[in-house]
N, C-alpha and C positions, 0 to 999 in steps of 0.2 A: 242532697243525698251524701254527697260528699265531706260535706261539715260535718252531719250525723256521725259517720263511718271516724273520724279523726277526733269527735269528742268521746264515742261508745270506745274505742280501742281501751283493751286490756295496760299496754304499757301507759296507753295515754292516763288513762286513772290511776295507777301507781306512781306513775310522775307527780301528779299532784297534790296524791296523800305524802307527798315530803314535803310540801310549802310552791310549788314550783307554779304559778299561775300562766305560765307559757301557752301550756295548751288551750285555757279560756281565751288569751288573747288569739291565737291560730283561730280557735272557734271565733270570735266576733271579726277579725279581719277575711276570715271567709263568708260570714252570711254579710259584711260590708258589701263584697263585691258582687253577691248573690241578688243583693239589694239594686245596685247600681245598674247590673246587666237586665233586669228588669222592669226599671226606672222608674225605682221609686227610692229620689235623690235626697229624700231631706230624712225618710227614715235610716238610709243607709247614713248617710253625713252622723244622723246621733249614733250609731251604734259605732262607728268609725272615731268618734271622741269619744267614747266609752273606750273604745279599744286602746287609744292614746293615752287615756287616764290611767289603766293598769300599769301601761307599761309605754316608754317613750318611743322603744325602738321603730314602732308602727308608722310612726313620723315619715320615713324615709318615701312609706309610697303614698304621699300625700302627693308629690309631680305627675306619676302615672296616672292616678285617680281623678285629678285637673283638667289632664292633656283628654280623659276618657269622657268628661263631662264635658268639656268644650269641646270636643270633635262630633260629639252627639246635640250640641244646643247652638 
C-alpha cells in the first residue's frame, strides 16, 4: 500500500514529467523489500537489479538486504 500511495502522489508525478526517474526507483526499491519481507527472494533480487539498473544509488542497501537474507536463511 505504501509503494501505491508514493507512486500515485501528485508531486511524485510531476517530479517525473521533468525527466526525473527517482520516484520509479523509490517505487521498485520499495516493492524490493515488499518482496523480500515476504520471501519471495529471487523475485525481489530482479526487481532490486532493475532498480540498480535506473539508477546506481540503490547500491548502497545491497549490506542491509544481505545481512536480511542471511539472518532469515
Amino acid at each position: 500500500m505504501v509503494d501505491l500511495i508514493a507512486l500515485l502522489n501528485p508531486l511524485t508525478i510531476v517530479l517525473s514529467t521533468r525527466g526525473s526517474s527517482d520516484i520509479i526507483v523509490l517505487f521498485l526499491v520499495l516493492v524490493t523489500l515488499r518482496l523480500l519481507v515476504s520471501e519471495r527472494i529471487l523475485l525481489g533480487g530482479l526487481v532490486y537489479g532493475l532498480s540498480v539498473h535506473f539508477k546506481i544509488y540503490p547500491i548502497i542497501y545491497s549490506v542491509p538486504i544481505c545481512l536480511f537474507i542471511g539472518r532469515k536463511y
